[in-house]
N, C-alpha and C positions, 0 to 999 in steps of 0.2 A: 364518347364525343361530347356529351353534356357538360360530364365532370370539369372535361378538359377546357369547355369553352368558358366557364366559370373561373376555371383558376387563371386563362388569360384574361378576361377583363378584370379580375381583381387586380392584378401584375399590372393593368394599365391603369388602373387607380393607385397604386403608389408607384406610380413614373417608372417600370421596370419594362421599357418598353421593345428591347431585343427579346427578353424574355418572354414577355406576352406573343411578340411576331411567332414566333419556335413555335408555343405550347396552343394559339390558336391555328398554326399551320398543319401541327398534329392531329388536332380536334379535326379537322376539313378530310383529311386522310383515314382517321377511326369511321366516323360519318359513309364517308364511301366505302370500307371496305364491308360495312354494314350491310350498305346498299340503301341509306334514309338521305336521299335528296333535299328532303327538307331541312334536313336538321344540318346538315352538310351548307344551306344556302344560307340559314340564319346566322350560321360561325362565320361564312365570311363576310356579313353585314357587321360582325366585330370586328374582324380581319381589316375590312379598309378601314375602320377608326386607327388602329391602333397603326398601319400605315399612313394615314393620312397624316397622321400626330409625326412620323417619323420623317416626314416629309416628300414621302414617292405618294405626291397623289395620283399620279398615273396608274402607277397599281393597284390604288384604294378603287378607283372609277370599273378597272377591269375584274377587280372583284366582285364589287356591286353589278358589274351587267352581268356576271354569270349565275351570281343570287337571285338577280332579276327575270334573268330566262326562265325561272323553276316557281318563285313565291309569288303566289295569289291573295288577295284580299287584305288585312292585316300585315301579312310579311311584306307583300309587295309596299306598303305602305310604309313599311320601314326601311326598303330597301330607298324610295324616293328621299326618306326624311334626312338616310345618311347619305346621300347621292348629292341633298341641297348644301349640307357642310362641309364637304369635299369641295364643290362646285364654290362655294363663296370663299375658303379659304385658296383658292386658285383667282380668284376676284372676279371672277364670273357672278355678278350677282341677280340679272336677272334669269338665268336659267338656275337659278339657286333658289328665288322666291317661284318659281314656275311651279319647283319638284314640290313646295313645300306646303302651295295651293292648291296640288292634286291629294298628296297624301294626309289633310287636315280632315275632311269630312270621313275619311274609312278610320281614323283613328280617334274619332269621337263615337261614332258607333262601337266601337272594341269595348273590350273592358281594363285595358290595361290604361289607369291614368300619366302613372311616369312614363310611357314614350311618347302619349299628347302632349304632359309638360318640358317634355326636352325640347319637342317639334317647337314651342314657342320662345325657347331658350334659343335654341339655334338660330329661328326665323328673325330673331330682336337685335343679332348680331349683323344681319345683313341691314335690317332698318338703320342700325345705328351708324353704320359703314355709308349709304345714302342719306343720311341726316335728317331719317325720319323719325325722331325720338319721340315722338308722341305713342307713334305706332310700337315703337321698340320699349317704352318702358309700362303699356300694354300689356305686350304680350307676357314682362318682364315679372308682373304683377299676376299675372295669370301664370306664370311657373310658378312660382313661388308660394302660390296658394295652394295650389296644386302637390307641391312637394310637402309641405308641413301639413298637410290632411292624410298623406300618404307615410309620416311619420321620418322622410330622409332629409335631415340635418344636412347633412353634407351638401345634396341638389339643390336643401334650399341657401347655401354659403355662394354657392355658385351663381344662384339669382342677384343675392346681394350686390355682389364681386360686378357684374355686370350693369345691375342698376349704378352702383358706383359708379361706371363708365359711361354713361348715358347719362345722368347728374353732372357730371364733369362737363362732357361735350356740349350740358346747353349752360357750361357758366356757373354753376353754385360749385367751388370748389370743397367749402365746409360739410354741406351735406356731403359730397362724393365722397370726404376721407371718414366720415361716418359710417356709412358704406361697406365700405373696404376693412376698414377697422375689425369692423364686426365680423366680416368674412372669415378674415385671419385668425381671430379670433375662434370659430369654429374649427377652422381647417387644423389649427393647435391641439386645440382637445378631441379631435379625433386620429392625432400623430400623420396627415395627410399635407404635404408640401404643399404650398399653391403653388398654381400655375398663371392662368392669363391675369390673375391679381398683382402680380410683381408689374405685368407690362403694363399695366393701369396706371398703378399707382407712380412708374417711372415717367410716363408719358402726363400726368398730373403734376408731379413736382416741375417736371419744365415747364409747362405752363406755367409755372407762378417764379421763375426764375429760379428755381432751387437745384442749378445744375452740376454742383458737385455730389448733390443726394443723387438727382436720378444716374448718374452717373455711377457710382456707386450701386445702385439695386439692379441696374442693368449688368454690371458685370456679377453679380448676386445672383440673376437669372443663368446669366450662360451659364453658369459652373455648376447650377443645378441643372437645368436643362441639358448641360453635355452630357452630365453624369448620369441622367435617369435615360437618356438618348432619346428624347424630345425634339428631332431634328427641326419641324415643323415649327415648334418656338422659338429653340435656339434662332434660329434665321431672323427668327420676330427680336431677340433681343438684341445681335447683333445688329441689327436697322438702329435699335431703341441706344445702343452706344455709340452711335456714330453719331445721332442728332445730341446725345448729351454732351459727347467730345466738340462738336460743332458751337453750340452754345457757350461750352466754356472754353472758346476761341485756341482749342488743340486742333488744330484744322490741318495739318497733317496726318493726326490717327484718325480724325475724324474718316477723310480722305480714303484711307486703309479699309476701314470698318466698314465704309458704306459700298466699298469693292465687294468683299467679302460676303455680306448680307447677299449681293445683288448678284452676285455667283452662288451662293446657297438657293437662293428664290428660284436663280436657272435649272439649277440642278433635281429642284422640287414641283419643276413643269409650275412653276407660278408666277406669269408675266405681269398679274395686277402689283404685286410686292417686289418683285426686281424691279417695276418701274418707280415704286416709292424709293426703293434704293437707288436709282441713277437720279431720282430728284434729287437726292439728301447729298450725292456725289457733286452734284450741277451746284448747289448754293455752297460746298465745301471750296470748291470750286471758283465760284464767284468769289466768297471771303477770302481768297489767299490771290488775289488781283490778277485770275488770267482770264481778263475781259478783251478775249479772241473772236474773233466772226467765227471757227467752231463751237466757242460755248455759246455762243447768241444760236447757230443752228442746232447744237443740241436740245437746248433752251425748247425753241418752238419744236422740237420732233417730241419730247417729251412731255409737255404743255398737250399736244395732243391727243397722246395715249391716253394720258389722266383724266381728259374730258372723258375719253370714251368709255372709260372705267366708272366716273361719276363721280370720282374725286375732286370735286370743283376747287378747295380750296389750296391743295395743291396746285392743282391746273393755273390757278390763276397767279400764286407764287411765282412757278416758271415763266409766266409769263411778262412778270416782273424784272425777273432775271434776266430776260432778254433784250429789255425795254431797259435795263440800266447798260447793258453790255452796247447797244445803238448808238446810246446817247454819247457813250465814251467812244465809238467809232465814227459818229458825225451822223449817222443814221436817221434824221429824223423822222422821215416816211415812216420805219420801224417803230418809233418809240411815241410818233402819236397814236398808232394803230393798236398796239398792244396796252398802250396806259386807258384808250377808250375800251377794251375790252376787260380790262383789270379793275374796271371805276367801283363792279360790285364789293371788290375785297377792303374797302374803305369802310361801308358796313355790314358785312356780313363774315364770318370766319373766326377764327380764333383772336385772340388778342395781339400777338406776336404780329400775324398775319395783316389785321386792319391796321397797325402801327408801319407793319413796312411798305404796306401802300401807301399811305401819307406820305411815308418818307421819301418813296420816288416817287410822288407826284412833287415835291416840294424841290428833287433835285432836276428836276425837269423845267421847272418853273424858273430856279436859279438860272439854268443852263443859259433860258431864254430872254432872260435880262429881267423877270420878276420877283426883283428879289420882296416885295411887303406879299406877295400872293402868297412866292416860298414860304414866309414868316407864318400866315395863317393855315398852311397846310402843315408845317411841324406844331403849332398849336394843337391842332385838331388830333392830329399822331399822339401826342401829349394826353389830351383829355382821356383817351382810349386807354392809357392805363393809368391814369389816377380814375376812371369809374370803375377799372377791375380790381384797383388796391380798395378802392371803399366799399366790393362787397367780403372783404376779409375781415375778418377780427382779430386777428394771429400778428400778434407783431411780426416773428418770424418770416413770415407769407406775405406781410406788406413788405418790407421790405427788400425780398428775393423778387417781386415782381417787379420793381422800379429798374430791372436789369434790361428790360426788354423796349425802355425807350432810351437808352444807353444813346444809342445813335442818334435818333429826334434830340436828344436834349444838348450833345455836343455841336451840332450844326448850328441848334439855336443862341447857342452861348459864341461863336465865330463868329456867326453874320452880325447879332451883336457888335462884338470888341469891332468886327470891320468898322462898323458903321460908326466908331468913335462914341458911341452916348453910352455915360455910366448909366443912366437911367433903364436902355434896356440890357444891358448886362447884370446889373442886380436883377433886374425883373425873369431874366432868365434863368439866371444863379441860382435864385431863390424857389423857383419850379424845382428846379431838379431837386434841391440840396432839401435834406433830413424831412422827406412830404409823410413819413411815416409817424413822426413826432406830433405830429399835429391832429391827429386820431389816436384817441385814448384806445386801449385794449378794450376787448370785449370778452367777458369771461364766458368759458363754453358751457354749451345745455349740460354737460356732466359735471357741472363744478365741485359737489361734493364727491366727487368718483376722483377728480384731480388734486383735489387736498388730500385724500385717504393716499391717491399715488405719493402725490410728496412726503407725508408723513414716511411712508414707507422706505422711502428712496434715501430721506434724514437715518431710518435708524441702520441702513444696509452701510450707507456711509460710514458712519460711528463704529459699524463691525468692522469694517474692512481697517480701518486706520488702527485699529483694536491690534487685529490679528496680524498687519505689517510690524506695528512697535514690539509687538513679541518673536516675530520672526519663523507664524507660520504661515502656511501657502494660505490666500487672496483669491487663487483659480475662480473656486465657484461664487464668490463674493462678487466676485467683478462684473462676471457674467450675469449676473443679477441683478448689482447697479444698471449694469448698461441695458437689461431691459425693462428696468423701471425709467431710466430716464427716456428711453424711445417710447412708453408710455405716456407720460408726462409731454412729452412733444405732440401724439396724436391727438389727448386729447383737447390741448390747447388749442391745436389748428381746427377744431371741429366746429370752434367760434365765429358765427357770421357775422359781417359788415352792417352798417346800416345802408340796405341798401337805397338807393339812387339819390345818396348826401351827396350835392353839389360840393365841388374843390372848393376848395378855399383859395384867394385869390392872394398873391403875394402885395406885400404888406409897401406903401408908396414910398418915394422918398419924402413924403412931407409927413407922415404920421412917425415915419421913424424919425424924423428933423425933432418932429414935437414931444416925442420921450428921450431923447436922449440929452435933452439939456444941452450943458456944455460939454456931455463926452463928444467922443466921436468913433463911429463903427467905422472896420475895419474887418472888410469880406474877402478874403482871400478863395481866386479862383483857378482851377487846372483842369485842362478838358482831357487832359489825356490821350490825348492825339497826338501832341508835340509837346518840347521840353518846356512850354510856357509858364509861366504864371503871374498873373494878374492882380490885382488890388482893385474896390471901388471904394472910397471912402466917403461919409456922409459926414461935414463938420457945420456947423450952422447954416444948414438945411440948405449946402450947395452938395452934390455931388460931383464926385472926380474918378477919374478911369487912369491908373499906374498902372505901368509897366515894371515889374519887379525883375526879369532876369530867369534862371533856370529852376525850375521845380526839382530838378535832379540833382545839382549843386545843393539847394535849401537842404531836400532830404537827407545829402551823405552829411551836413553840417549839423542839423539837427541828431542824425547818430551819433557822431563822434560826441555828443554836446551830452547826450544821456548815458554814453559809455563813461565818460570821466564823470560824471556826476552819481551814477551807480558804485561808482570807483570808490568816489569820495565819500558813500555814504554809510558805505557797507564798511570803513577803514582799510581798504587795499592801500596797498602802494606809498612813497613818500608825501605826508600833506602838505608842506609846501609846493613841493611839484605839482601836486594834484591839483591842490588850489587855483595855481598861475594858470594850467592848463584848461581847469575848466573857464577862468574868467576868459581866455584865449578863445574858446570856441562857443562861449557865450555871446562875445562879441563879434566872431566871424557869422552866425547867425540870423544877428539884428540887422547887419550889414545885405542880407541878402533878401531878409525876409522887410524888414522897418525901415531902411537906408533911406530908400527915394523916397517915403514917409514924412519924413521932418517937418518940413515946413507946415505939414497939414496938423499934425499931432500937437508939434506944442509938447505942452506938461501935463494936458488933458485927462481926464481919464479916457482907459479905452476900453470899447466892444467889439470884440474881436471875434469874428466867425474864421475857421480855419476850414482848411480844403482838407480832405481827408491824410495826405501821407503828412502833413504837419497839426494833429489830430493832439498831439502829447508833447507838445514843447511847454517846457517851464519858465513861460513868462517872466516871471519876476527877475530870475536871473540874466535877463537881460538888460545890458545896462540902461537903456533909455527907460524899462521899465523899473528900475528898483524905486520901490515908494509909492509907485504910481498905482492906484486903483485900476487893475483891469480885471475883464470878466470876460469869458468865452462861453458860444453858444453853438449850438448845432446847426440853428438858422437863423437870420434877422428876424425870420416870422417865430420862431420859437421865443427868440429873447425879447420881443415886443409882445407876446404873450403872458411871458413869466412876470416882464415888468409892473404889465397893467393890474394884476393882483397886489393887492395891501399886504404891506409887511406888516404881518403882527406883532402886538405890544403886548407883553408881561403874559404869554396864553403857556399854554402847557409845553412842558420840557419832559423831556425823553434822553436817561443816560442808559447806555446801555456795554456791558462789558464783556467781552470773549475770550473765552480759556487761551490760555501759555503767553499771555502778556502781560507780564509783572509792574511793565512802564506803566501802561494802560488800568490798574488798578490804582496807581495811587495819582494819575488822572482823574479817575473815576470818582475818587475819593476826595480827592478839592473841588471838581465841580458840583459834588453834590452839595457839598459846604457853601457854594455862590449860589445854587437853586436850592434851598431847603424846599420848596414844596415838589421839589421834581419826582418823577415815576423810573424810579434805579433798578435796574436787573444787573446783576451778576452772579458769578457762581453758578451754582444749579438751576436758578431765577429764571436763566438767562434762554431761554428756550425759543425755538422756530416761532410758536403760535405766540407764546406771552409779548416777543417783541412786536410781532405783527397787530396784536391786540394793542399794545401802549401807541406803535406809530401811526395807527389809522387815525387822520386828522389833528396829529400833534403839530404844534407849531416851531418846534424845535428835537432834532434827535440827534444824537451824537453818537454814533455807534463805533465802537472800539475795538475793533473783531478784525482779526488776520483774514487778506482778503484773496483771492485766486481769479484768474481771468483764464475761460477757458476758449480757445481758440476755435477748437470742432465746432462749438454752440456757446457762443456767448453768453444765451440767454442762462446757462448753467453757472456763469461767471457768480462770485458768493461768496459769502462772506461767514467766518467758521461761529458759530454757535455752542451752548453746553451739548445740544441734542445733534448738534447736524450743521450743515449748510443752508442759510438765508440765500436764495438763489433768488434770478432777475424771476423767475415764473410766480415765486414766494410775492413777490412785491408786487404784481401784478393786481391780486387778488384786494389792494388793500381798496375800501369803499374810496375816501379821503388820504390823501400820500401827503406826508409832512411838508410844512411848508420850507423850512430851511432844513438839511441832510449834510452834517459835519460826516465825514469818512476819513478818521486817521490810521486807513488799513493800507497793508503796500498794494502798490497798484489800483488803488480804487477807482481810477478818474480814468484809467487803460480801458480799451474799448474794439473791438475785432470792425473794421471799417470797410464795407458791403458798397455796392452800387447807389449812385446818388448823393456818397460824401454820408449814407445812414453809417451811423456806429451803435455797434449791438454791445452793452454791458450794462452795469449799474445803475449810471447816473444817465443814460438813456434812459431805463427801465422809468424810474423816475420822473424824467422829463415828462414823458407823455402820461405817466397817471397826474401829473399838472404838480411837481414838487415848484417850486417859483426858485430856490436858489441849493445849490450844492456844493459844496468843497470838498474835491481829493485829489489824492496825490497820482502823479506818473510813473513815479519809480519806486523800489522797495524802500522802505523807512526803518529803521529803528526804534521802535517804542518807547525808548528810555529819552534820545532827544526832541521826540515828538512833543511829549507831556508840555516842555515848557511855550513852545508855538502854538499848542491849545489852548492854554488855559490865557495867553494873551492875547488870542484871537476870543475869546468868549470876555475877557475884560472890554475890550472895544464894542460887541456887541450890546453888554447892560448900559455901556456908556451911550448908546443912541447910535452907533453911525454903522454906516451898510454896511454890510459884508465884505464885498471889494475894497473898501477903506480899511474895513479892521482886520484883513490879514494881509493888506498891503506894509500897513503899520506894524504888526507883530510880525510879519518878514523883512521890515528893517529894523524892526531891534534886536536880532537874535544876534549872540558876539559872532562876528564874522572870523575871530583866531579859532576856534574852535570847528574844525572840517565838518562832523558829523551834523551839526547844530546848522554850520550853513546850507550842505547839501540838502540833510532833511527840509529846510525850509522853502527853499529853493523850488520841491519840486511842487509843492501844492498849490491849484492851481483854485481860483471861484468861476464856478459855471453858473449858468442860468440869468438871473436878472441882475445879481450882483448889489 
């Protein structure tokens, strides 16, 4: 019976959990035929674990009372310990801390310290669950110490995993993935799956808006947890993909999933977690617009349970939900009652949470005709996640969070344009738009741990393209990239924020009036609510509020417009057709996007901030603009940051060249000839570190390297090297980021476009380590007609004049008969201060 009871709890450490049920049921039966009650009552104190995990906590509890009828002293004391994790994963949690404040003092007298350390493992999960994390990461500290004097690795992975969860819950995201990290990291090298780390780490990514990841790790759970028959999990992961479906607005699977979970929970006797599941249903619910006087009375039925459970900040969601469903039925008896009892969730709760109380307090407020009060209750909603983006360091993580005032920042951008003044429409625009750029990265506590990753990640790279050119299998190559680059991502995000840096306030019409001279910006807005899109223009320090026409019309214009210019560049197709066709939808373009424009612009130069799905248009080839000096930026507040930096005169120049581009070499080799004192890499020179070393603080780099944009992770998007890929993480690292950054790679200026109008690649990357101006291209290029648009964009540079002037200039001298030579030129665009 002993044997037997051993080989099932090992079976329930590597998740074999039918198999365990069998082999401890058998242990229960050797035991009795025995005649050893005792040893008989201890198997089934494993017995309901390994039930309880399976999801029949009904049968874990009738197990434990018949353990309990027989063990004395010590047993009894563990029969109470596993009676409290039965009882709290049922969400029962005060007859869960009840059991677990009787069975503490008999098992501190004992000698066995691991089942004192689990009793405070377990106990920390119900603190964390009431929101006592003081008390839970306590106790959390007290397993953990516990375990590593006791020599188990493993127990102590599980403290981690947990503290992670408790780190999380009060707000430090970077610690929690440190955490977790390290957990994983144990549970690896002892070939042991994790378990409640997946739902951590999935219920942590949504928090920070990262809803295709948690979405993603959550279905990673099921498939592990079906397969190991984890039912008890499973249940948990199902819930965990219906909130990830929900967030990334699939609210019919959502819908699905949260049935699903909430019939598992029933079928596992656990009403505290079916009732998280009929919340997750209820706001599924809500987002797909069936605001019915049933969902407002489900609303309040379930609002209730959840108090009674202790789960406040659900509770208070629902009640939310009900108070919005009121308001849309005229209700307002209802929806003053429920917003005065929801007033906590404004500050207290998660961040999603305090954001969506603002935000119905602000539609409530509308409702009633106030609409300046509205204004300052979406403000407020607002600050709540620019203070959760600045305790990040992780570009990554800043930017997935700006997802969650999604709704505060489109309301506030409405009542805006309603109210006719460009003033608060820029002032709005400019909240939401690219808030991530204006917080420099922050490199993490492992930062030589993250360059040894990248180096490594360069040379895995350089194998794999190795072993493709020759045409053998890649399999394990790949698999290796891809977990050096999920390294590389954790321990980026590991980086904290400074915390409690007050926002930066967007930037007035009159200081932008007073840098911009005689240009004139040019802020294109789309809330994505409707097919709108907007203009605010600032030209001698008047602002104006345009109506431009359909966002969705501009966009298919804008495609066709990079379809025949990809056409034309790559030599497809007949070039005269090509030609005509592209100046055609060059000009249906300008028409859509610049038309109502006119009068304001002029001949002007321009600063132009684009709305995200007009992110890659190739200005120049527009007619109103050929010649014409313009510059695009991610934000007004960006581009009046880059501007206020000095262009530097005669400072250090940076050539730099990348394998398989022949154009690019005898580029390389006439610009070295206009900078003889310059720092030139090519060939083998041309290495990840050495160009990182010449560009930290040069005032000029030109880097010449085939470039990739990768969609999954942008921040992976990079540019090809002797050694490897220069990636946006590589650039991160740099102390000083060049001040001007030429990029005559395909694609370089392409960019993966996230919440807030943020775009994750290069010349992002860039941006925010504070580069002041960048030039690249939208579309793929040919190196061979590139060479000559270089090298007279860098004549107009020694000649004195901006950036925006001198590739304005060397894109109208390029011979227009020639297709390749206009396309190429055509597509590169100047970013930054211009």
């Amino acid at each position: 019976a002993r044997a037997l009871r051993a080989e099932g709890r090992a079976a329930v450490e590597l998740g074999r959990l039918d198999e365990a049920t069998r082999t401890l049921r058998a242990a229960v039966r050797e035991a009795g035929r025995a005649g050893d009650t005792r040893t008989a009552a201890e198997v089934r104190i494993s017995l309901a674990y390994a039930l309880s995990e399976r999801g029949r906590t009904a049968d874990a509890l009738r197990e434990l009372d018949l353990a309990g009828a027989v063990l004395r002293g010590d047993g009894a004391a563990g029969v109470l310990m596993q009676r409290g994790l039965v009882l709290w994963r049922c969400g029962r949690t005060d007859e869960a801390l009840e059991a677990y404040r009787k069975a503490l003092p008999v098992l501190r007298r004992g000698k066995d310290r691991l089942v004192e350390a689990r009793l405070y493992n377990n106990r920390s999960l119900v603190y964390i669950d009431r929101g006592e994390f003081a008390l839970a990461e306590a106790d959390l500290r007290r397993f953990a110490e516990l375990c590593r004097a006791e020599g188990q690795a493993l127990l102590a992975a599980d403290a981690e995993t947990n503290l992670g969860w408790v780190t999380f819950r009060r707000g430090d995201v970077p610690a929690a993935l440190a955490f977790l990290d390290a957990a994983e990291t144990t549970y690896r090298e002892h070939g042991v799956l994790p378990r409640e780390l997946l739902l951590t780490r999935g219920e942590l990514l949504l928090s920070v808006g990262a809803f295709d990841e948690a979405r993603q790790t959550a279905e990673r759970a099921i498939e592990q947890f079906g397969a190991a028959g984890w039912r008890s999990l499973l249940a948990e992961a199902q819930l965990l993909l219906s909130q990830a479906q929900l967030a990334g607005d699939d609210v019919a699977a959502a819908q699905g999933a949260a049935s699903t979970a909430a019939a598992l929970f029933g079928r596992q006797r656990r009403p505290g977690w079916a009732t998280m599941a009929r919340y997750t249903a209820l706001r599924a619910d809500e987002r797909a617009g069936a605001l019915t006087p049933e969902l407002r009375r489900r609303a309040l039925r379930e609002a209730a349970r959840l108090a009674a459970m202790g789960w406040r900040a659900q509770e208070l969601d629902a009640r939310l939900i009900a108070a919005r469903v009121a308001l849309e039925l005229g209700d307002v008896g209802t929806v003053r009652r429920e917003l005065q009892l929801t007033a906590a969730a404004r500050t207290r709760g998660s961040t999603e949470l305090r954001i969506r109380a603002w935000y119905a307090e602000a539609i409530v407020r509308l409702a009633t005709g106030r609409e300046a009060a509205a204004e300052q209750a979406l403000r407020a909603g607002f600050r709540v996640m620019e203070q959760q983006r600045a305790t990040l360091g992780a570009t990554e993580l800043r930017v997935h969070v700006a997802s969650h005032a999604h709704d505060v920042a489109t309301l506030g951008i409405q009542l805006a344009a309603r109210s006719g003044s460009p003033r608060k429409v820029l002032d709005w625009a400019e909240r939401w738009r690219a808030g991530t750029l204006r917080l420099r990265p922050v490199r993490p506590p492992a930062d030589a741990e993250l360059a040894a990753a990248l180096v490594e990640l360069r040379r895995v790279s350089g194998d794999t393209e190795t072993e493709l050119l020759s045409g053998r299998p890649v399999e394990r190559l790949m698999g290796r990239r891809r977990t050096l680059e999920e390294r590389v991502r954790r321990l980026s995000r590991q980086a904290a924020g400074p915390l409690f840096a007050p926002p930066e306030e967007p930037p007035t019409v009159e200081r932008l009036a007073g840098a911009l001279g005689d240009a004139v910006l040019v802020e294109l807005i789309a809330t994505y609510e409707d097919d709108a899109l907007t203009a605010v223009t600032v030209a001698d320090g008047e602002p104006r509020l345009h109506a431009l026409g359909s966002r969705e019309a501009a966009s298919r214009e804008l495609g066709a417009l990079l379809f025949a210019l990809r056409r034309l560049a790559l030599g497809h197709g007949s070039s005269a057709a090509a030609v005509t066709q592209l100046g055609h939808r060059a000009g249906r373009l300008e028409a859509a996007v610049l038309g109502p424009l006119r009068d304001v612009l002029g001949d002007r130069p321009l600063v132009i901030v684009p709305t995200g799905s007009l992110r890659s248009v190739p200005w120049a080839l527009l007619p109103s603009c050929a010649g014409r000096p313009v510059t695009v930026a991610p934000s007004a507040a960006v581009w009046l940051r880059a501007a206020a930096r000095q262009r530097p005169e005669g400072g250090r120049v940076v050539l730099v060249c990348g394998p398989g581009l022949d154009g690019a070499a005898a580029e390389i080799d006439e610009l070295a000839a206009a900078y003889p004192r310059a720092v030139r890499l090519d060939g083998a020179r041309a290495t990840v570190e050495a160009t990182l070393a010449a560009l930290d603080g040069a005032d000029v780099a030109h880097l010449a390297a085939h470039g990739s944009l990768r969609g999954d992770n942008p921040l992976f998007s990079a540019l090809t090297l002797a050694d490897g890929p220069l990636t946006a993480y590589d650039l991160e690292r740099l102390a000083v980021a060049p001040s001007l950054v030429l990029l005559p790679a395909c694609q370089s200026g392409a960019g993966h476009v996230l919440a807030g109008d943020e775009v994750m690649g290069l010349t992002s990357a860039l941006f925010a380590l504070g580069t002041r101006t960048a030039v690249a291209t939208v579309v793929p290029v040919p190196d061979e007609a590139t060479r000559p648009l270089m090298l007279a964009l860098h004549d107009g540079l020694r000649r004195g004049l901006p950036v925006a002037r001198a590739l304005a200039e060397a894109q109208a001298g390029v011979d227009r008969t020639d297709p390749a030579a206009l396309a190429t030129a055509g597509g590169f665009v100047c970013y930054g201060a211009g």
